[in-house]
N, CA, C and O atoms as a MOPAC input file, in Angstrom:
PM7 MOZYME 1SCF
protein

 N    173.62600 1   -62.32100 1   267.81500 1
 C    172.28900 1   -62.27200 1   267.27400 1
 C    171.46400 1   -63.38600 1   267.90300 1
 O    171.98600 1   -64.45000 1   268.23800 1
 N    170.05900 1   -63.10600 1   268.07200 1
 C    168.97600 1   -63.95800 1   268.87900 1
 C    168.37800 1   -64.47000 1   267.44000 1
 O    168.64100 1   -64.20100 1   266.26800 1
 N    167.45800 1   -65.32800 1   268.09100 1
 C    166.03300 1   -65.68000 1   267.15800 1
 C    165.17200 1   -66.09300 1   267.94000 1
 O    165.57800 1   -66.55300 1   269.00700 1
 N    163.77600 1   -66.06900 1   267.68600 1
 C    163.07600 1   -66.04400 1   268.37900 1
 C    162.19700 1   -67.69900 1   267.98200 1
 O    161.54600 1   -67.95100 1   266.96800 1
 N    162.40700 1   -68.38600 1   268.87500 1
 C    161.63700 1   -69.61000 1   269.11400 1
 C    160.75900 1   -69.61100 1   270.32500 1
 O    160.93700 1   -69.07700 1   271.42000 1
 N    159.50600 1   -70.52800 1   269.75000 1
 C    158.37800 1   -70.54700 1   271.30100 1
 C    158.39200 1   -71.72500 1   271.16100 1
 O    158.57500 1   -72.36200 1   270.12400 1
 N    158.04100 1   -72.38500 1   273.04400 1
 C    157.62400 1   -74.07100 1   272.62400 1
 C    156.74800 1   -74.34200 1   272.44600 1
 O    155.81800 1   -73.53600 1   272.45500 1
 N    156.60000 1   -75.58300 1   272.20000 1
 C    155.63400 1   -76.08600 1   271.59400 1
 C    155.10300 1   -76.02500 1   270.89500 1
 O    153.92900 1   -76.39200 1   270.85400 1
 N    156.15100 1   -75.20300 1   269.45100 1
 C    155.38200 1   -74.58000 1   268.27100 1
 C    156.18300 1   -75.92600 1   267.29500 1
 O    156.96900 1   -76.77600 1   267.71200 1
 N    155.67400 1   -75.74200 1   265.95300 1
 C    156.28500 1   -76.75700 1   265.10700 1
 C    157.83300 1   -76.55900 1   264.35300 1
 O    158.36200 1   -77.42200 1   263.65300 1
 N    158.39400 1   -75.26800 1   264.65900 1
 C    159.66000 1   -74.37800 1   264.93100 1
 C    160.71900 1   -75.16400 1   266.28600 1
 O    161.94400 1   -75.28000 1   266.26400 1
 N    160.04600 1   -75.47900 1   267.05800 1
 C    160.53100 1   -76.33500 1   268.26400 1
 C    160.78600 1   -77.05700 1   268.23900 1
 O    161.90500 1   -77.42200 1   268.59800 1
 N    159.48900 1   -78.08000 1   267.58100 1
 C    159.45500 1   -79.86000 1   267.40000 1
 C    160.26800 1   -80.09400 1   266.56300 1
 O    160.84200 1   -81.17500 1   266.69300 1
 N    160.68600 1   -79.17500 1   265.31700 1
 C    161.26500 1   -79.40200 1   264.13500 1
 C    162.93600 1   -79.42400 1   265.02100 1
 O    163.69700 1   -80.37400 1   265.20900 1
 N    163.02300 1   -78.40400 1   265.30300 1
 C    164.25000 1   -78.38000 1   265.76900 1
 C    165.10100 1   -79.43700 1   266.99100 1
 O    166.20400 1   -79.98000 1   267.06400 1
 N    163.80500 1   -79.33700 1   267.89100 1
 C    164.33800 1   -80.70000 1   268.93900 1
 C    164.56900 1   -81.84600 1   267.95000 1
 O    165.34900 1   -82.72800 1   268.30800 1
 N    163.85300 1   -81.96300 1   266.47600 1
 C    164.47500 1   -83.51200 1   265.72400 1
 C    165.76300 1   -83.18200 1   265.31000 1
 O    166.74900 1   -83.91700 1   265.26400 1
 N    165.68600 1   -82.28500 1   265.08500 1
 C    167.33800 1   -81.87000 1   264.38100 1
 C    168.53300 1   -82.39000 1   265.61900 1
 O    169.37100 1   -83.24700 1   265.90200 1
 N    167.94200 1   -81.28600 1   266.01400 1
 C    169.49400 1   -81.16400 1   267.65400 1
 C    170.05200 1   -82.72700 1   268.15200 1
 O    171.13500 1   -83.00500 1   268.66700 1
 N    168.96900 1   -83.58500 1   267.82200 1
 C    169.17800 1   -84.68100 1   268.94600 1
 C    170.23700 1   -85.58400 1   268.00200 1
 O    171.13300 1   -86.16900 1   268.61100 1
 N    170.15900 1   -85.75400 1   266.19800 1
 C    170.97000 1   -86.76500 1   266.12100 1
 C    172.12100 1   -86.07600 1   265.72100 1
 O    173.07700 1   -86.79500 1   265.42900 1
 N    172.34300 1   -84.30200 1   265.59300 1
 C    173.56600 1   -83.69400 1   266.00800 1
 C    174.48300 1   -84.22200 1   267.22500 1
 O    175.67700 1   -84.47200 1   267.38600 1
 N    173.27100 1   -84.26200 1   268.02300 1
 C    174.17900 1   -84.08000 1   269.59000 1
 C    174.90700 1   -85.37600 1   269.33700 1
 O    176.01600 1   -85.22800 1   269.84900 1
 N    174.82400 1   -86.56000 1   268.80200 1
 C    174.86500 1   -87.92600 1   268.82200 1
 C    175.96400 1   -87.51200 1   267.69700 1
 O    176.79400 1   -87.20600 1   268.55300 1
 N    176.50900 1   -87.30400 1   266.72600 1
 C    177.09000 1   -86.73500 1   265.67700 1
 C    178.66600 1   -86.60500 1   266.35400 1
 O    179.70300 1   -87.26800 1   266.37600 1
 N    178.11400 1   -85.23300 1   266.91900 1
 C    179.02800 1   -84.39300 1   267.80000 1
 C    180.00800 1   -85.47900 1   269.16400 1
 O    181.07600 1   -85.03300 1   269.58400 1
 N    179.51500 1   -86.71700 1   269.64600 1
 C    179.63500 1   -87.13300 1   270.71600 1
 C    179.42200 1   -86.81900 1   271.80500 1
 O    180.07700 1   -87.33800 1   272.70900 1
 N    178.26800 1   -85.70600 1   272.12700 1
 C    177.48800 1   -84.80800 1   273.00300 1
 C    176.66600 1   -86.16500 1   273.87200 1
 O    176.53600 1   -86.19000 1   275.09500 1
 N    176.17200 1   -87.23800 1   272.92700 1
 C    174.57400 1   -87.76500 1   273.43600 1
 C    175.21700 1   -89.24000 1   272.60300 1
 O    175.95000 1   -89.54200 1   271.66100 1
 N    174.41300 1   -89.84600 1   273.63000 1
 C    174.29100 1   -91.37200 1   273.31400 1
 C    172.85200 1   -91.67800 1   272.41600 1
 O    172.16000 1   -92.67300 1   272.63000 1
 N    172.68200 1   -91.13400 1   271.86900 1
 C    171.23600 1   -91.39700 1   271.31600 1
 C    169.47000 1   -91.68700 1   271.73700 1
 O    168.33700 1   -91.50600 1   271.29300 1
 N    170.20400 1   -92.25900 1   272.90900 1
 C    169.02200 1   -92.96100 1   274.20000 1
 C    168.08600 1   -92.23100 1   274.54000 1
 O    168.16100 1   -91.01400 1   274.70900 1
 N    166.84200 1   -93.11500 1   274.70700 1
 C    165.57400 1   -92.96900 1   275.02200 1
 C    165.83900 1   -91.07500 1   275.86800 1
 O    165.61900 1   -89.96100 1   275.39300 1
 N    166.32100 1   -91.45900 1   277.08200 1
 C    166.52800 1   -90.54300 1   277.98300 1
 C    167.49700 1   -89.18000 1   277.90600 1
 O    167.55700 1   -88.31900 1   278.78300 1
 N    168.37900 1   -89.19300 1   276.41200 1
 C    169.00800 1   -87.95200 1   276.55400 1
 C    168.32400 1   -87.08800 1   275.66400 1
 O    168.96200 1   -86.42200 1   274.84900 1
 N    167.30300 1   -87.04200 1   275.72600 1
 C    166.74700 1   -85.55900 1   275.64900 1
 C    166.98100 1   -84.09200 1   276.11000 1
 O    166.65500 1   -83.06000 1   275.52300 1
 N    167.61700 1   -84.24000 1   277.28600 1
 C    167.87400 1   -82.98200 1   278.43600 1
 C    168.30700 1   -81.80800 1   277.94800 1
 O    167.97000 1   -80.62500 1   277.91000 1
 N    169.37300 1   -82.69600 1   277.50100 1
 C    170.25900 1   -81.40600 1   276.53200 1
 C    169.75400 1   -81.31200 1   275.50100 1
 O    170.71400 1   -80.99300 1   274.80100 1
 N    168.70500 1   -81.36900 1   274.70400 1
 C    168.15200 1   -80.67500 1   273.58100 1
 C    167.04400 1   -80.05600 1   273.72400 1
 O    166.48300 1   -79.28700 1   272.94400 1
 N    166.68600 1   -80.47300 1   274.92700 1
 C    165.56600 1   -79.59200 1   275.27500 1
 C    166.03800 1   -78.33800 1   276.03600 1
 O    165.25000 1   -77.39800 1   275.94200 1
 N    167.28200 1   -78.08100 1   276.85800 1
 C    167.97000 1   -77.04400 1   277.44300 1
 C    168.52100 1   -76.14700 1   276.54700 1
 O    168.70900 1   -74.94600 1   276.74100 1
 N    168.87200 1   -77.05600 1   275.15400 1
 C    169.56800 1   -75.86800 1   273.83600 1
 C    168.20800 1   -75.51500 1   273.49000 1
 O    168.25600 1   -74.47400 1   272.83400 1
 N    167.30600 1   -75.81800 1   273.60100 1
 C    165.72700 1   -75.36800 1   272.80800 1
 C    165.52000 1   -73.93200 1   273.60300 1
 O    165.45600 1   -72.78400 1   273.16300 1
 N    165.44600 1   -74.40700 1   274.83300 1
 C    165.20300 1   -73.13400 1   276.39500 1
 C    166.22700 1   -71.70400 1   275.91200 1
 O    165.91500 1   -70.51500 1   275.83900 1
 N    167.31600 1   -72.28100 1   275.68300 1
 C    167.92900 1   -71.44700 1   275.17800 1
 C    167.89200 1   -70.06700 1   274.29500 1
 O    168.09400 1   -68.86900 1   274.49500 1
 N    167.49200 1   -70.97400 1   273.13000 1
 C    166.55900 1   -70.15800 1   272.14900 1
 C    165.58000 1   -69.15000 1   272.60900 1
 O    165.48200 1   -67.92300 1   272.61800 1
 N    164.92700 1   -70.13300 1   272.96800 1
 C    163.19800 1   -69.37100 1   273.67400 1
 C    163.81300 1   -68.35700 1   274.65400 1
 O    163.30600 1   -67.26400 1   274.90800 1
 N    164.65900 1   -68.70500 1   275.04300 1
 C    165.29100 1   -67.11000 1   275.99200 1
 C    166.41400 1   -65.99100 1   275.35700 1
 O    167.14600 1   -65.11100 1   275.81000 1
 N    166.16800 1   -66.43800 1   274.34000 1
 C    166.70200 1   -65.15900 1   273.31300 1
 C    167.89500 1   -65.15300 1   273.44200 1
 O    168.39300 1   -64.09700 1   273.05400 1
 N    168.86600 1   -66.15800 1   273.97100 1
 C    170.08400 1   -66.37900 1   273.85800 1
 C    170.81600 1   -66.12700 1   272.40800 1
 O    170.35400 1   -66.79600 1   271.48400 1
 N    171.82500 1   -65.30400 1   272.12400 1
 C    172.75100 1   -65.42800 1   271.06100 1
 C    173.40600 1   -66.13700 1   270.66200 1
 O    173.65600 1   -66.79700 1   271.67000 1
 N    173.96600 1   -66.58600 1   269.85600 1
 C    174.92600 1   -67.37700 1   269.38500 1
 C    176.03000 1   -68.01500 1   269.84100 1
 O    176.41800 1   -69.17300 1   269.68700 1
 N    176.65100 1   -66.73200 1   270.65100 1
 C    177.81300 1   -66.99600 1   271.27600 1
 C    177.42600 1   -66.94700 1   272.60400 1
 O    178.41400 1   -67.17300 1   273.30200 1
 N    176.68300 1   -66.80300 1   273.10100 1
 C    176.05300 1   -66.69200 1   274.70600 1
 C    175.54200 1   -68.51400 1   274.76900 1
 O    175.32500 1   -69.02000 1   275.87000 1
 N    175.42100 1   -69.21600 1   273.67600 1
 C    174.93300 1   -70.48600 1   273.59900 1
 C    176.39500 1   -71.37900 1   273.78600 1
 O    176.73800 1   -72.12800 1   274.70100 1
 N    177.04600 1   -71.01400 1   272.63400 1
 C    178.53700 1   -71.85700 1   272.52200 1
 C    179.04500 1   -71.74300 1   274.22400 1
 O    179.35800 1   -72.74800 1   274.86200 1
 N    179.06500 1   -70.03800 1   274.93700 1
 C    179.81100 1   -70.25700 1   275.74200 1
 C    179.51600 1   -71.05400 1   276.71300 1
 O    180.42600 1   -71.58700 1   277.34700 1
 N    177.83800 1   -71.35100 1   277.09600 1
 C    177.07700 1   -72.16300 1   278.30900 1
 C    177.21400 1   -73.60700 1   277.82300 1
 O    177.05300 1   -74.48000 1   278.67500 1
 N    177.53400 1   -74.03600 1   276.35700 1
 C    177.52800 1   -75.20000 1   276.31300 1
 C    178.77300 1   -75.15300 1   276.57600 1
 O    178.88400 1   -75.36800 1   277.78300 1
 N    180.05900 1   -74.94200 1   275.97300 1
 C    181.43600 1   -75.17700 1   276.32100 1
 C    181.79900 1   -75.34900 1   277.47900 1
 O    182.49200 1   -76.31700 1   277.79200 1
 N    181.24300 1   -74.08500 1   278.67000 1
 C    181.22600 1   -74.02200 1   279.95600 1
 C    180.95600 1   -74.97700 1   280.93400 1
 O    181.63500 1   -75.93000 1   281.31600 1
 N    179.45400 1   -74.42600 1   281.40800 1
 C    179.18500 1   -75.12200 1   282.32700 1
 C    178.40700 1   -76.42600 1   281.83800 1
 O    178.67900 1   -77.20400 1   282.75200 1
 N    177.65600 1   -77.08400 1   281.00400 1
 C    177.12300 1   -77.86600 1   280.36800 1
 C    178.07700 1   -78.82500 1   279.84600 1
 O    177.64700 1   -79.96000 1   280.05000 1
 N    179.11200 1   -78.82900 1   279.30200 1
 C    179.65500 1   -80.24900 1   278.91900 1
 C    181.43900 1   -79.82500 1   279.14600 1
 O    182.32400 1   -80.58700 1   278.75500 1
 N    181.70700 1   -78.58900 1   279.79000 1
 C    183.06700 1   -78.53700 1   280.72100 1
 C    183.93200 1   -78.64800 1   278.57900 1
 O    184.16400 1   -79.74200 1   278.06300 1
 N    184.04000 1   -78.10400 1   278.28000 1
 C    184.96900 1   -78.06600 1   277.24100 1
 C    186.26000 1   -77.61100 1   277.48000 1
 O    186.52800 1   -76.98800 1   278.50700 1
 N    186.83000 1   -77.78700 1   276.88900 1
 C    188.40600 1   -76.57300 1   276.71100 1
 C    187.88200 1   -74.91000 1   276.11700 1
 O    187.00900 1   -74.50400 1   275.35000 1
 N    188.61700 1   -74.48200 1   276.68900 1
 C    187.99600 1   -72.86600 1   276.22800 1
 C    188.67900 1   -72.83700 1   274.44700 1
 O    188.28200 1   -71.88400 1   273.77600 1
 N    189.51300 1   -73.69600 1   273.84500 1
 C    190.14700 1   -73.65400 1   272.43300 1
 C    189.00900 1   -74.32000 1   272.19200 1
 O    188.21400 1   -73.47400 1   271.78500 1
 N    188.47700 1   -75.40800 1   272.22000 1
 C    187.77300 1   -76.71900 1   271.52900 1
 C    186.89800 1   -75.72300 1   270.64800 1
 O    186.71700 1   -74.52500 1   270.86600 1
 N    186.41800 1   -76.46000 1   269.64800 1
 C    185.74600 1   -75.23700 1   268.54700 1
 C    184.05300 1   -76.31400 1   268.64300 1
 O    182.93900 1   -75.96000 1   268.25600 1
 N    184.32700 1   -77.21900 1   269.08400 1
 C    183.26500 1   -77.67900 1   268.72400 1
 C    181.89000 1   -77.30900 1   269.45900 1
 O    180.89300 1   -77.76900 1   268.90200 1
 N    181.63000 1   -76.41400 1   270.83600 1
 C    180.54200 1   -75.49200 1   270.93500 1
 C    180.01600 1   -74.54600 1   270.12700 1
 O    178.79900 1   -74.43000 1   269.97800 1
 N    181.35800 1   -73.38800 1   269.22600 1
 C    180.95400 1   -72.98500 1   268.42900 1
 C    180.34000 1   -73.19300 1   267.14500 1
 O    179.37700 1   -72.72600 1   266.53700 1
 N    181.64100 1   -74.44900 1   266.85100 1
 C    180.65900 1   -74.85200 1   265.15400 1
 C    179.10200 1   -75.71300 1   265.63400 1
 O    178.41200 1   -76.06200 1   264.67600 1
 N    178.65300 1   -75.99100 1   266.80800 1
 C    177.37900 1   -76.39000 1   267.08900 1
 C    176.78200 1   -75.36900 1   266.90400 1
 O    175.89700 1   -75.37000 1   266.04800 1
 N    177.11100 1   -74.01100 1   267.74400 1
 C    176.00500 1   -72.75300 1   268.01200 1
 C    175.99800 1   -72.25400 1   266.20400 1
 O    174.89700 1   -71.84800 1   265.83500 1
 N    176.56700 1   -72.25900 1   265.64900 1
 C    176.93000 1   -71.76400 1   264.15300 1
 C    175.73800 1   -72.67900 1   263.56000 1
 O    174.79200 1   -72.15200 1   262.97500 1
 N    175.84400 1   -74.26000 1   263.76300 1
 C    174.67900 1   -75.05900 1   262.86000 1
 C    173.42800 1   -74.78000 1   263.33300 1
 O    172.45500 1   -74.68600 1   262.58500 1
 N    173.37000 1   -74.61400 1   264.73200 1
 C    171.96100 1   -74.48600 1   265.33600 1
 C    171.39100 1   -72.82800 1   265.11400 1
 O    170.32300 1   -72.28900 1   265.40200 1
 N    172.00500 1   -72.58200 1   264.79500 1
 C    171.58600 1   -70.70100 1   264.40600 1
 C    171.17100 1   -71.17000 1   262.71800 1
 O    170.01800 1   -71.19700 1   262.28700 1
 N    172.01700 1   -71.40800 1   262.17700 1
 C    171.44400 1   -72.12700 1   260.55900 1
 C    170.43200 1   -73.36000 1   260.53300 1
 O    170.22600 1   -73.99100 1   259.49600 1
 N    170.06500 1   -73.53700 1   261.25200 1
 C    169.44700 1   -74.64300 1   261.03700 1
 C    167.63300 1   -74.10200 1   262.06900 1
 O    166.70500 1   -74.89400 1   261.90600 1
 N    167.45900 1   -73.30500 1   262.65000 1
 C    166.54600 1   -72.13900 1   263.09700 1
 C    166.74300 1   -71.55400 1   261.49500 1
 O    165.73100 1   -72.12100 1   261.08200 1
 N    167.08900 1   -71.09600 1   260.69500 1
 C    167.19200 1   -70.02600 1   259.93700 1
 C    166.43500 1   -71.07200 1   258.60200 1
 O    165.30300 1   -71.05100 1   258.11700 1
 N    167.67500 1   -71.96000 1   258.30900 1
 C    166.45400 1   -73.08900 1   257.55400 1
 C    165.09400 1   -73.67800 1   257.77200 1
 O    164.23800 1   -73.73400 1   256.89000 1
 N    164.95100 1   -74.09100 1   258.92900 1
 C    163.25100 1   -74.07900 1   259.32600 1
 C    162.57800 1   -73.56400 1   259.22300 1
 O    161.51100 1   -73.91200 1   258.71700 1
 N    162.91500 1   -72.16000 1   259.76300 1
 C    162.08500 1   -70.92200 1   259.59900 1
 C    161.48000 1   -70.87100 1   257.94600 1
 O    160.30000 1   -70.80400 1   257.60300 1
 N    162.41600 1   -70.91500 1   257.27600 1
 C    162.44300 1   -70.86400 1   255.82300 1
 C    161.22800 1   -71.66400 1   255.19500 1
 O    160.23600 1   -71.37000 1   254.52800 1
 N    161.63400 1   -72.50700 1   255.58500 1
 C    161.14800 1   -73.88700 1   255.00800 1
 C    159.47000 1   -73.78800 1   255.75400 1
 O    158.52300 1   -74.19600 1   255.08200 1
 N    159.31500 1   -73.41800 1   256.67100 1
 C    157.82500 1   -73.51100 1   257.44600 1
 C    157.33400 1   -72.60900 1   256.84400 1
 O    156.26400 1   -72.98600 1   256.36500 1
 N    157.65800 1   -71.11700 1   256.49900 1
 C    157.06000 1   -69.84200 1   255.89000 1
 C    156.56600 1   -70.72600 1   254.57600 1
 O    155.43700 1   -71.19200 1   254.41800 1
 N    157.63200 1   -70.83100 1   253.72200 1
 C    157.20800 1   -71.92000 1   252.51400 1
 C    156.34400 1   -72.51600 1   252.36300 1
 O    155.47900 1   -72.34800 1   251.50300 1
 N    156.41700 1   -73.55600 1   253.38700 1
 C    155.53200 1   -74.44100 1   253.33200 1
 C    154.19200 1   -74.04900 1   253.76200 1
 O    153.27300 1   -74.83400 1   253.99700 1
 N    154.15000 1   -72.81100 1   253.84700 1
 C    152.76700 1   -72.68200 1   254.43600 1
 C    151.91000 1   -71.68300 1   253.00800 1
 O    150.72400 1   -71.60000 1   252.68900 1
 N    152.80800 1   -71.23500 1   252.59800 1
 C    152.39100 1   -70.66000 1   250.95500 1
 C    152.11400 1   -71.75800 1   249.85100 1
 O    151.33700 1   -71.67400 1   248.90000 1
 N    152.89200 1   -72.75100 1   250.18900 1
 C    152.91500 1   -73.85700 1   249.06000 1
 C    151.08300 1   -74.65400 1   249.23800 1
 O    150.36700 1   -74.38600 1   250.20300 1
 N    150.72100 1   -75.45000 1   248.28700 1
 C    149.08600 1   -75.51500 1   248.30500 1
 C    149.60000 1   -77.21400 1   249.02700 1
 O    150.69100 1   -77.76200 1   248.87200 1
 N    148.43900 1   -77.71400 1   249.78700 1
 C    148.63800 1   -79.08000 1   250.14200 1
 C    149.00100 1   -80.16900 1   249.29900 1
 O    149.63000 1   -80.11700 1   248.24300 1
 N    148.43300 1   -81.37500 1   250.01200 1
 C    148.94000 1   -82.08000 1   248.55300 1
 C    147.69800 1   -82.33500 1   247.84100 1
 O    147.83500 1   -82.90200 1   246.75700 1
 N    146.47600 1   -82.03200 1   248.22200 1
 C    145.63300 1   -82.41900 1   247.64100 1
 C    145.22700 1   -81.34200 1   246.73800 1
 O    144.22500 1   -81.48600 1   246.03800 1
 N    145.95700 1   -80.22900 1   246.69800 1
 C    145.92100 1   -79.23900 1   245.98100 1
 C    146.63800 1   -79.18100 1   244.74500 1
 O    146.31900 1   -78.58500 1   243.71600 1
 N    147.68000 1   -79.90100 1   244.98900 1
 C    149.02000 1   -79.37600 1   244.11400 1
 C    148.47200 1   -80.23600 1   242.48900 1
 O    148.13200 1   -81.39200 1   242.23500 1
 N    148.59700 1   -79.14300 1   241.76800 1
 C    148.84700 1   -79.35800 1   240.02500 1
 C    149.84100 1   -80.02800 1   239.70700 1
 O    150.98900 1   -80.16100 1   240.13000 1
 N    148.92700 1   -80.63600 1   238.48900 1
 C    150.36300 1   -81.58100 1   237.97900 1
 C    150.90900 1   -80.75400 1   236.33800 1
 O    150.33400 1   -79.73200 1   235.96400 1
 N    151.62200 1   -81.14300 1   235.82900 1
 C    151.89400 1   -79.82900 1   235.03900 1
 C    151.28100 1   -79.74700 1   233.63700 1
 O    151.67400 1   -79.03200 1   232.71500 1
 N    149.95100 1   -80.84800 1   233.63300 1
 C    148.95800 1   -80.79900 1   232.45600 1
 C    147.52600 1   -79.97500 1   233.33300 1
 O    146.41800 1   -79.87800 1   232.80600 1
 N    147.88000 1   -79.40000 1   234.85400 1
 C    146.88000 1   -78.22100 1   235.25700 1
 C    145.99800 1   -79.29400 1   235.52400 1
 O    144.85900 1   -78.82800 1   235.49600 1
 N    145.97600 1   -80.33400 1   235.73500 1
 C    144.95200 1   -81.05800 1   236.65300 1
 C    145.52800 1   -81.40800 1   238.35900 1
 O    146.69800 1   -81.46900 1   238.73600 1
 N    144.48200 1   -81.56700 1   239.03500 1
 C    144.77300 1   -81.55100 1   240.31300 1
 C    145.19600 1   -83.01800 1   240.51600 1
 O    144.87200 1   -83.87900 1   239.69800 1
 N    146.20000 1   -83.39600 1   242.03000 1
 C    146.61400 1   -84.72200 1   242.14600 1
 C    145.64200 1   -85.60400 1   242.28600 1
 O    145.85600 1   -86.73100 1   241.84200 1
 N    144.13400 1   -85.27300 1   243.03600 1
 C    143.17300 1   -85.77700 1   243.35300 1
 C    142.82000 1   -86.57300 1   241.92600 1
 O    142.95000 1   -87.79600 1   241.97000 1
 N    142.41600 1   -86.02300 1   240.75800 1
 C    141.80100 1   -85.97000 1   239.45300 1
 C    142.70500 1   -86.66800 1   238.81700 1
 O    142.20300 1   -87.62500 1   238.22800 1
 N    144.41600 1   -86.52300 1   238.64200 1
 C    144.94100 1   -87.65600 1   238.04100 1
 C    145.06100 1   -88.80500 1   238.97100 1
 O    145.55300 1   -89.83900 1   238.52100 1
 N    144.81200 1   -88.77800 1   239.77100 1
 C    145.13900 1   -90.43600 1   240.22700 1
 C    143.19800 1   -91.18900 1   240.19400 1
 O    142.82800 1   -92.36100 1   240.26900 1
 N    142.66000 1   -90.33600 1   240.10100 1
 C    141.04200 1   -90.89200 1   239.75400 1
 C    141.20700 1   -91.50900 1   238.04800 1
 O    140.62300 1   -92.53600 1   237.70000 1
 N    141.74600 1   -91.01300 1   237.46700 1
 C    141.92900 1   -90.89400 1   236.14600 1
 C    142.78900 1   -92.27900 1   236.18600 1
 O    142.54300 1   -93.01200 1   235.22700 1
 N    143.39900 1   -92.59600 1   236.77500 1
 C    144.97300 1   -93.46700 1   236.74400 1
 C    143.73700 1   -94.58900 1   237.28200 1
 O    144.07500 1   -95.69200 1   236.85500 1
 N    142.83000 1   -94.66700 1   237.82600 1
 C    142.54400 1   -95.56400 1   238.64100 1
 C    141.18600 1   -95.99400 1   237.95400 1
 O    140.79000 1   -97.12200 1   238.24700 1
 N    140.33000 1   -95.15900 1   236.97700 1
 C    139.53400 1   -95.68100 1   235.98000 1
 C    140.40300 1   -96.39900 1   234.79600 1
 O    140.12600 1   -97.49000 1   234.29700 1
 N    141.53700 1   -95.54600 1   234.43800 1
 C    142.09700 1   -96.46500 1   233.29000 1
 C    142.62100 1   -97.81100 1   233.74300 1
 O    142.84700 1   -98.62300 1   232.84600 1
 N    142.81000 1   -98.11200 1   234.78400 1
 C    143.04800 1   -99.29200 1   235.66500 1
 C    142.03100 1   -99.97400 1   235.19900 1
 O    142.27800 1  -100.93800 1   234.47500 1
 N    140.91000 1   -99.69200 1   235.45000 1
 C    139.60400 1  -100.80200 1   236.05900 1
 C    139.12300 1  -100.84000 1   234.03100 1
 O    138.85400 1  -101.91300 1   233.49000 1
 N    139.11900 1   -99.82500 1   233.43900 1
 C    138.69200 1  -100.37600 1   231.98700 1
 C    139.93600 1  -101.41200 1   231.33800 1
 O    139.63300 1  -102.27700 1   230.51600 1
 N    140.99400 1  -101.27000 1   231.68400 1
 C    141.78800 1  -102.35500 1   230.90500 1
 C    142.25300 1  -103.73600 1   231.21800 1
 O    143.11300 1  -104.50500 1   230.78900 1
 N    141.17900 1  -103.73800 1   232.29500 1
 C    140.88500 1  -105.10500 1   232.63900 1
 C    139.73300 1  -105.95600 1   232.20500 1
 O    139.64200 1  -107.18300 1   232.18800 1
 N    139.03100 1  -105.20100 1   231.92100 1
 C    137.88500 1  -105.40900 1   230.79000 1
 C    138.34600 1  -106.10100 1   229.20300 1
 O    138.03400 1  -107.04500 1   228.47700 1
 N    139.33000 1  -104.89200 1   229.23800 1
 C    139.22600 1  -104.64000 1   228.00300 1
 C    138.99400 1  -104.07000 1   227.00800 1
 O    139.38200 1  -104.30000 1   225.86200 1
 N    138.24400 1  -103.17400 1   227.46400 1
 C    137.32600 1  -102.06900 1   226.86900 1
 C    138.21400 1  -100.73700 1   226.59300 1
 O    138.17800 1  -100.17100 1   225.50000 1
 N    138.77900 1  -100.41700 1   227.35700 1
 C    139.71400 1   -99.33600 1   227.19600 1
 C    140.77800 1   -99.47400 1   226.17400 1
 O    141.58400 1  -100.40400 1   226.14000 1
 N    140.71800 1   -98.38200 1   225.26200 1
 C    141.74400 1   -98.19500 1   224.74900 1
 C    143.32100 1   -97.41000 1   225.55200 1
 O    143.42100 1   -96.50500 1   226.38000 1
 N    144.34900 1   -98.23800 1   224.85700 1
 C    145.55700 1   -98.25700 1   225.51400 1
 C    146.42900 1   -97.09200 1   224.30200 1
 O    147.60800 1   -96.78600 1   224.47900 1

């Protein structure tokens, strides 16, 4: 099975953060400024509609020379297929969900309005004037 990623979308960016402190996890990547390569080549990947197992086998392969037993290309291609599947999720979501300057608090006032509220009762009980 494929999924479909484009670059330079926030599906991408999200995911190049993911991949990189995997790869470092995994003992793939030193963490460094400069190893990007390989998370940007598993990204390419994607974007070329690569499968699951068409991913494990190019990383096992020719990309980091594995043992054809070693499992650890697959349980990568397995997280990186779930972890596209969680983003995805999570971006659809988040794009239904209201901002933050939107979001209700659960007395149905907006966040904007209680923290105005939080911030007059501030300034009267320094007075004094406000009842507590």
């Amino acid at each position: 099975m494929s999924v479909e990623v484009s670059l330079e979308t926030p599906l991408a960016e999200a995911l190049n953060a993911a991949i990189q402190p995997k790869l470092v996890e995994v003992g793939w990547s030193t963490g460094g400024v400069d190893d990007s390569a390989l998370s940007e080549y598993i990204i390419l990947m994607l974007v070329n509609g690569k499968t699951q197992d068409q991913i494990a086998a190019e990383l096992s392969g020719d990309l980091l020379n594995l043992g054809p037993d070693d499992p650890g290309a697959r349980e990568f291609s397995q997280w990186l297929f779930q972890q596209v599947e969680y983003l995805r999720s999570v971006e659809q979501s988040s794009a239904s969900l209201p901002s933050q300057a939107d979001r209700v608090d659960g007395f149905g006032q907006s966040s904007a309005t209680v923290s105005g509220q939080d911030a007059e009762m501030g300034d009267s009980g320094e007075n004094g004037d406000g009842n507590v």
